[in-house]
C-alpha beads as a LAMMPS data file, in Angstrom:
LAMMPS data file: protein, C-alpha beads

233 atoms
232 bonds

1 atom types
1 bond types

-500.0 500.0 xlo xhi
-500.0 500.0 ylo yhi
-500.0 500.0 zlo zhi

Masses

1 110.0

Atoms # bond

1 1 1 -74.470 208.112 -65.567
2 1 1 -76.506 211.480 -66.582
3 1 1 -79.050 212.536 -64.072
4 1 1 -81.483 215.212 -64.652
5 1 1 -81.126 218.430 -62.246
6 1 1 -84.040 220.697 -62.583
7 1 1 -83.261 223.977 -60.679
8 1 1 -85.123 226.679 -60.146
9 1 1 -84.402 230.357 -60.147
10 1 1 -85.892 232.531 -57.620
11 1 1 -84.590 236.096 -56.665
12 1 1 -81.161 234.497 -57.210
13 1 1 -81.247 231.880 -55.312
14 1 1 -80.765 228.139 -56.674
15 1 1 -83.605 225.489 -55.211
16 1 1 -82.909 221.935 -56.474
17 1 1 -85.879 219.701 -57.368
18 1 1 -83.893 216.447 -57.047
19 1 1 -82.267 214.166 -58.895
20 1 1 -83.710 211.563 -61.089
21 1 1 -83.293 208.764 -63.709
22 1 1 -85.654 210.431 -66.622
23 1 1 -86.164 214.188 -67.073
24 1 1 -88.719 215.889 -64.625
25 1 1 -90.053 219.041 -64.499
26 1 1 -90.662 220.724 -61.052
27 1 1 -93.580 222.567 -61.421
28 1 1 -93.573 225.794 -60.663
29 1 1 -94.669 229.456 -61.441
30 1 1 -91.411 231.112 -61.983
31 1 1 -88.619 230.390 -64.829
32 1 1 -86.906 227.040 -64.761
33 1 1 -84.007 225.101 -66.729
34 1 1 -83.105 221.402 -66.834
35 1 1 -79.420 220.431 -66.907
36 1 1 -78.035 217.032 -67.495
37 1 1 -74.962 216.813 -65.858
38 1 1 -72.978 213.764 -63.942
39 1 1 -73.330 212.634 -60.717
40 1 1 -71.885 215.462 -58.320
41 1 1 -72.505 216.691 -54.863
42 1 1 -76.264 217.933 -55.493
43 1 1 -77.436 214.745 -55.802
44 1 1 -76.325 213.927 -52.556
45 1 1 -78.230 217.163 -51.111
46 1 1 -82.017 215.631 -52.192
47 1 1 -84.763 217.391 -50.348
48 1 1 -87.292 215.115 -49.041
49 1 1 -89.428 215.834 -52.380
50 1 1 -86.343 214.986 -54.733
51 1 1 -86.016 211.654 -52.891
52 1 1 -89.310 210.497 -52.954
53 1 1 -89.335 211.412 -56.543
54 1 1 -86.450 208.990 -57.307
55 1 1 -87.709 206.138 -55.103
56 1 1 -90.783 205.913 -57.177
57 1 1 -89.185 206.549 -60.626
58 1 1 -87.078 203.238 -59.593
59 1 1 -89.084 201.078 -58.262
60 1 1 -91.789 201.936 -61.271
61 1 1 -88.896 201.145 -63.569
62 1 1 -88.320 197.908 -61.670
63 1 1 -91.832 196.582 -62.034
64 1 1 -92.304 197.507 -65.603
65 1 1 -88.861 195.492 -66.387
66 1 1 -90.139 192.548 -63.692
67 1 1 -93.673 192.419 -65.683
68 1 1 -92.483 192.501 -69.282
69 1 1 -91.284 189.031 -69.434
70 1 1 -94.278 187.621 -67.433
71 1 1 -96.559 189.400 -69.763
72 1 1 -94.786 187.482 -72.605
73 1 1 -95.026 184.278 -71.233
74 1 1 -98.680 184.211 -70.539
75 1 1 -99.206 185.275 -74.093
76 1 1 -97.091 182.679 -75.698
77 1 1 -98.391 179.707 -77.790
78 1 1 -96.380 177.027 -78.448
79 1 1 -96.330 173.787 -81.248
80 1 1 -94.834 170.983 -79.650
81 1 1 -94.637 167.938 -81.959
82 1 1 -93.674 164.456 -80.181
83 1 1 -93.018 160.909 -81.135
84 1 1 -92.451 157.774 -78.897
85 1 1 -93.077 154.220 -78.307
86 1 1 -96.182 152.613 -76.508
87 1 1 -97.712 149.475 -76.229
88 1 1 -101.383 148.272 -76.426
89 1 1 -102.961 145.284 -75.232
90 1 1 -106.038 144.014 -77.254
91 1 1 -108.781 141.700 -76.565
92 1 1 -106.481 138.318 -78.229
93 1 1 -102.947 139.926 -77.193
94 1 1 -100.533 143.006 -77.064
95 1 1 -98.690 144.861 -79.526
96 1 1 -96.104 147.268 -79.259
97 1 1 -96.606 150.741 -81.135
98 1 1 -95.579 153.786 -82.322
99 1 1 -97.171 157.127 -80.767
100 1 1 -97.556 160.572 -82.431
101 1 1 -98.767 163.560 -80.828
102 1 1 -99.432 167.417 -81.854
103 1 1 -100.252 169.512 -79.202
104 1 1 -101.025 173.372 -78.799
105 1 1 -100.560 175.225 -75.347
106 1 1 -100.941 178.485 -74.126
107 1 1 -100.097 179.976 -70.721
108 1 1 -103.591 181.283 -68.890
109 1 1 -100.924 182.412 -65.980
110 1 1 -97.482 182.082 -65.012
111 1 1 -97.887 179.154 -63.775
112 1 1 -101.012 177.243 -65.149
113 1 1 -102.199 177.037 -69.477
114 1 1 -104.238 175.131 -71.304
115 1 1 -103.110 172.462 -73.732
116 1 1 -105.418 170.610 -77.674
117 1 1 -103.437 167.845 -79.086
118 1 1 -104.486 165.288 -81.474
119 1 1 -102.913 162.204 -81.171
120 1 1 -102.185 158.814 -83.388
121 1 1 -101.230 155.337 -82.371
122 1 1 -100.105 152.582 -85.029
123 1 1 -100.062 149.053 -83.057
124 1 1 -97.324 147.233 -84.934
125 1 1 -99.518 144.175 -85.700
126 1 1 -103.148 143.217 -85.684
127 1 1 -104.464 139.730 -84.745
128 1 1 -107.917 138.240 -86.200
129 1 1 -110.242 135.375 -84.034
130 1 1 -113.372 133.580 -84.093
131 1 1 -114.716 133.591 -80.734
132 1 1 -117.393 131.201 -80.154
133 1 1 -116.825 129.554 -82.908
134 1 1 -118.898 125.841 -83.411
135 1 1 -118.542 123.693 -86.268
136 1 1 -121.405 124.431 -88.677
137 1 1 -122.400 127.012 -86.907
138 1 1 -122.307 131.064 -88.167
139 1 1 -119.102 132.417 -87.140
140 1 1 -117.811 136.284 -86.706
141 1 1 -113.894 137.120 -87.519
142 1 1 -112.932 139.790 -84.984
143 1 1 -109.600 141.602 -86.279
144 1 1 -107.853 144.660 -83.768
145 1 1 -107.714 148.415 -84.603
146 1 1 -104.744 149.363 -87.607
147 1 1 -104.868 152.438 -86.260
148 1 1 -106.409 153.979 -82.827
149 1 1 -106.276 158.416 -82.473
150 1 1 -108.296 161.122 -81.118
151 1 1 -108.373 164.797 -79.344
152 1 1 -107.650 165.825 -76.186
153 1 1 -108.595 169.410 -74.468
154 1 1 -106.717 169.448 -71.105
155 1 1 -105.232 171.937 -68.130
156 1 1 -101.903 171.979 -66.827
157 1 1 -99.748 173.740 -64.108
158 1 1 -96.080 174.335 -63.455
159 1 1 -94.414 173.143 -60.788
160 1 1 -92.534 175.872 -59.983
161 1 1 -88.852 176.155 -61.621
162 1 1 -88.419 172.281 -61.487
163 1 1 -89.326 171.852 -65.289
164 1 1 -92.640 169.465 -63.988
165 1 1 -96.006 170.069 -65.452
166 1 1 -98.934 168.035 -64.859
167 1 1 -102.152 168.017 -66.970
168 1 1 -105.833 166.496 -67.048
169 1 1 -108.283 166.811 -69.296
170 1 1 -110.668 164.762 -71.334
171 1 1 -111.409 163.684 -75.215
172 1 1 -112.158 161.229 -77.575
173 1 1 -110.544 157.910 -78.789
174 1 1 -111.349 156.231 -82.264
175 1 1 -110.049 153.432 -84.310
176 1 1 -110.089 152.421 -87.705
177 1 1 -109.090 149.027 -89.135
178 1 1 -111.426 146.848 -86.874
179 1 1 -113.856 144.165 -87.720
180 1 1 -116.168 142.798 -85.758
181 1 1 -116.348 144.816 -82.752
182 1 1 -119.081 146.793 -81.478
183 1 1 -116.957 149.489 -79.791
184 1 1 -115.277 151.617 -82.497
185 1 1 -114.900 154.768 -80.064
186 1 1 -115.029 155.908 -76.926
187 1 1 -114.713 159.163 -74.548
188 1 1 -111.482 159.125 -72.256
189 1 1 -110.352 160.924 -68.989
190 1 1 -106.470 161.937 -69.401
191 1 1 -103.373 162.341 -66.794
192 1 1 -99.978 163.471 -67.774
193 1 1 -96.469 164.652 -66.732
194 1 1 -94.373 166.761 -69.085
195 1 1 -90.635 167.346 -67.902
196 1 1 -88.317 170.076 -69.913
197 1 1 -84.865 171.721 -68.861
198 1 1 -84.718 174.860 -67.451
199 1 1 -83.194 176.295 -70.471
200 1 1 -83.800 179.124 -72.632
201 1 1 -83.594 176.980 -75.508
202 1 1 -87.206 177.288 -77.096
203 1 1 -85.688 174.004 -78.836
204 1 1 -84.791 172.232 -76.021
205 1 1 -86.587 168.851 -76.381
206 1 1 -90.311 167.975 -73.990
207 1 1 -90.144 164.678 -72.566
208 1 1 -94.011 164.127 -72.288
209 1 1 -96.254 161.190 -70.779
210 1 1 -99.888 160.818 -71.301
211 1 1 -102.201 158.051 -69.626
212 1 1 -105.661 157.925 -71.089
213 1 1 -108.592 155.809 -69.396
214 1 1 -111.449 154.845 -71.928
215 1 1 -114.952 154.329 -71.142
216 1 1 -115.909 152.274 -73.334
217 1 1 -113.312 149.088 -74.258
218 1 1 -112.291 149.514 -78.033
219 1 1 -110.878 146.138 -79.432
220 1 1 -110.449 144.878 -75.500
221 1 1 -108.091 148.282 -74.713
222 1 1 -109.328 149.780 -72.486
223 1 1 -106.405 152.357 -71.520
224 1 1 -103.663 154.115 -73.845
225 1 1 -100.120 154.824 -73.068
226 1 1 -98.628 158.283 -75.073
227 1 1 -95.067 158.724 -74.502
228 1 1 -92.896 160.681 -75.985
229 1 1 -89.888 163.157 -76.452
230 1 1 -91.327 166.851 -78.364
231 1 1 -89.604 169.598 -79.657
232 1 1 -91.133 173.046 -79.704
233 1 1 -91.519 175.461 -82.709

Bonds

1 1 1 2
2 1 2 3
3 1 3 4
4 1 4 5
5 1 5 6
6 1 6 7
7 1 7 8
8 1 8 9
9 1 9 10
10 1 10 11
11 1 11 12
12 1 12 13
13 1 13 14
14 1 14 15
15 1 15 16
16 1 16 17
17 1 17 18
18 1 18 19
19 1 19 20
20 1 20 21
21 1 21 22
22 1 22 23
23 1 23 24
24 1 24 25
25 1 25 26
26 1 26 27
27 1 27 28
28 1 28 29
29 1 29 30
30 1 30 31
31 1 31 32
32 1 32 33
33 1 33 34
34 1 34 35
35 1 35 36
36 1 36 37
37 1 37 38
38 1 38 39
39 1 39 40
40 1 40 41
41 1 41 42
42 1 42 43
43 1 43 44
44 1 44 45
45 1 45 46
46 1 46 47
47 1 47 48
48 1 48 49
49 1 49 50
50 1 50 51
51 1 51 52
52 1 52 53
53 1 53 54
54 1 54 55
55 1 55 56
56 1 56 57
57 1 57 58
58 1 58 59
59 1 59 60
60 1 60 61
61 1 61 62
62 1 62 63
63 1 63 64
64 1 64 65
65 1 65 66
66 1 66 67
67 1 67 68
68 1 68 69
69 1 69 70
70 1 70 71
71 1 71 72
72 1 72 73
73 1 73 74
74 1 74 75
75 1 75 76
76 1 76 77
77 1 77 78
78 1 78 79
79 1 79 80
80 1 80 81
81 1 81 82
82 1 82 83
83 1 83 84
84 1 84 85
85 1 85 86
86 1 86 87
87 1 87 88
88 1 88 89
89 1 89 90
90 1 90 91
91 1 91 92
92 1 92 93
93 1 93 94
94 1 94 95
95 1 95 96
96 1 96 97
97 1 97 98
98 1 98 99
99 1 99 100
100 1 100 101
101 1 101 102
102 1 102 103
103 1 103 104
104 1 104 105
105 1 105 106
106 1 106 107
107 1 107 108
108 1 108 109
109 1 109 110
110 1 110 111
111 1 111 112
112 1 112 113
113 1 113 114
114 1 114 115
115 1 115 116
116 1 116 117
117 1 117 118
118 1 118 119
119 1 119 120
120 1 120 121
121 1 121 122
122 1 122 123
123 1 123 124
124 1 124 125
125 1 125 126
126 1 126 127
127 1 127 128
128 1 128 129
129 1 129 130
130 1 130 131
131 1 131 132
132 1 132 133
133 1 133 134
134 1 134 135
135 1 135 136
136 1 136 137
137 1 137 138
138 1 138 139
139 1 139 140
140 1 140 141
141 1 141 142
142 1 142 143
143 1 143 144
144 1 144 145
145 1 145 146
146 1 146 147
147 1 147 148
148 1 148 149
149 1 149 150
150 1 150 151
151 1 151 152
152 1 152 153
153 1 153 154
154 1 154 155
155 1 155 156
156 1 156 157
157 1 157 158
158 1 158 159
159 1 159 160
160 1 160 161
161 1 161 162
162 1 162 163
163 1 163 164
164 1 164 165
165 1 165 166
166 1 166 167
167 1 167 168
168 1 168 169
169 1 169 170
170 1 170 171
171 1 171 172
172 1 172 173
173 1 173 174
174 1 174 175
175 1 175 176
176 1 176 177
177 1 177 178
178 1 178 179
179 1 179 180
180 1 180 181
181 1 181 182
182 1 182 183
183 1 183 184
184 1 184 185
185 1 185 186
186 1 186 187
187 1 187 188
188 1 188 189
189 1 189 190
190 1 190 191
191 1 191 192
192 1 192 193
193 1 193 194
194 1 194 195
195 1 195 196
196 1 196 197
197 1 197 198
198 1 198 199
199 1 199 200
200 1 200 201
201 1 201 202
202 1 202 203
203 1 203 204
204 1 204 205
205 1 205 206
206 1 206 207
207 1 207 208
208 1 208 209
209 1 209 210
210 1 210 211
211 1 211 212
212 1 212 213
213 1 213 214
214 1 214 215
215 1 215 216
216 1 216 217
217 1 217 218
218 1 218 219
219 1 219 220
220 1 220 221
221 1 221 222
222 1 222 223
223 1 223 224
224 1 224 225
225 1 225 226
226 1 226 227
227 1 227 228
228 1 228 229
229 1 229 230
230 1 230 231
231 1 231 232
232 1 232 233
C-alpha cells in the first residue's frame, strides 16, 4: 500500500512529517516534496505530529464509511404491495375475504419511519335481512358491504436486527355495496406487526399484519383483519 511521505529539507537535513493514508502537506516556510513510496522503515519512525495525523485521517475515514449506509437508509422510500386472506364478521354472519394493501414508508431514523397505505377488502359473499319485520307492516332489506377500504397514516419502529416492526396509526374505513345501514364509514385506530428476513434482498417478501378497531360499527363489523405477504419495489 502507497503512503504519502512529505519531507522537508532544511540545511540538509531530512525532517519527516509522517505517514498517512491521503496526501498531506506539512506546512512549512521552507521548500518541500511529497513522495509516494511503500511502506518502509520511516513509517515506523512517526513523530508524535505524524501519528496523530494518521489516527485522525483513519478514524475520519471510518465514520464517513460507517455513516454512508445509514444516511441511505433513512432516505429510502419503499412500495410494498401485499395480498392475503381475512375474514369479516357482519351484523347476519361472517365471510371470509380477500385483502389488498399498498403502502408507502420512509425511514425518519435508523430505527423508526413512517408508513400511508390504502387498503381494500372484498368479503366473498354478502347476506340481505329484514329485521323487524311484521306482516303488513313496512319493512327495510339490510344487505352487507361488497366492498369495505380506506387510508391509513401510521408510525413504526424496528426492533433491532430481528426483522420485527411494529406500527400504529389511525385512518378511515368505508364501504360500498350496503343497503340499509346507517353506518357507511367510520374512523379507525390501527396496530400492526411486519416481519422480513434479514436479507439484502430488496425483493425479499414482507409478511405484514394489520388490526384495525372502528368507531363506528359498519354493517355490524366493527374490527378489520389485514394480513398479508408484500413484496417491495
Amino acid at each position: 500500500m502507497a503512503f504519502a511521505s512529505v519531507r522537508v529539507s532544511k540545511r540538509g537535513a531530512c525532517l519527516p512529517c509522517g505517514c498517512v493514508l491521503n496526501t498531506s502537506v506539512c506546512v512549512w516556510q521552507l521548500r518541500m516534496t511529497v513522495e509516494f513510496r511503500p511502506d518502509t522503515n520511516d513509517c515506523q519512525a512517526l513523530t508524535p505530529g505524524g501519528l496523530v495525523l494518521r489516527s485522525s485521517s483513519i478514524l475520519a475515514l471510518v465514520a464517513l464509511l460507517a455513516a454512508q449506509p445509514l444516511s441511505a437508509q433513512e432516505n429510502e422510500t419503499i412500495v410494498t404491495l401485499s395480498v392475503g386472506p381475512s375474514f369479516v364478521d357482519f351484523e347476519f354472519g361472517g365471510f371470509g375475504a380477500a385483502v389488498a394493501r399498498l403502502s408507502i414508508s420512509r425511514g425518519f431514523t435508523r430505527r423508526t419511519g413512517g408508513e400511508l397505505s390504502t387498503f381494500v377488502v372484498a368479503p366473498l359473499g354478502r347476506a340481505s335481512a329484514q329485521p323487524g319485520c311484521v306482516v303488513g307492516g313496512a319493512c327495510e332489506t339490510r344487505t352487507t358491504p361488497s366492498l369495505l377500504f380506506g387510508q391509513l397514516a401510521s408510525l413504526f419502529a424496528d426492533a433491532g436486527e430481528t426483522g420485527l416492526r411494529a406500527t400504529v396509526g389511525a385512518g378511515a374505513v368505508s364501504s360500498a355495496g350496503s343497503e340499509g345501514f346507517e353506518n357507511r364509514s367510520s374512523l379507525a385506530g390501527l396496530a400492526g406487526l411486519d416481519w422480513s428476513p434479514n436479507s439484502n434482498n430488496r425483493f425479499a417478501p414482507t409478511f405484514s399484519f394489520r388490526f384495525l378497531q372502528l368507531a363506528k360499527p359498519i354493517a355490524g363489523a366493527r374490527q378489520l383483519i389485514l394480513p398479508g405477504i408484500g413484496f417491495s419495489f
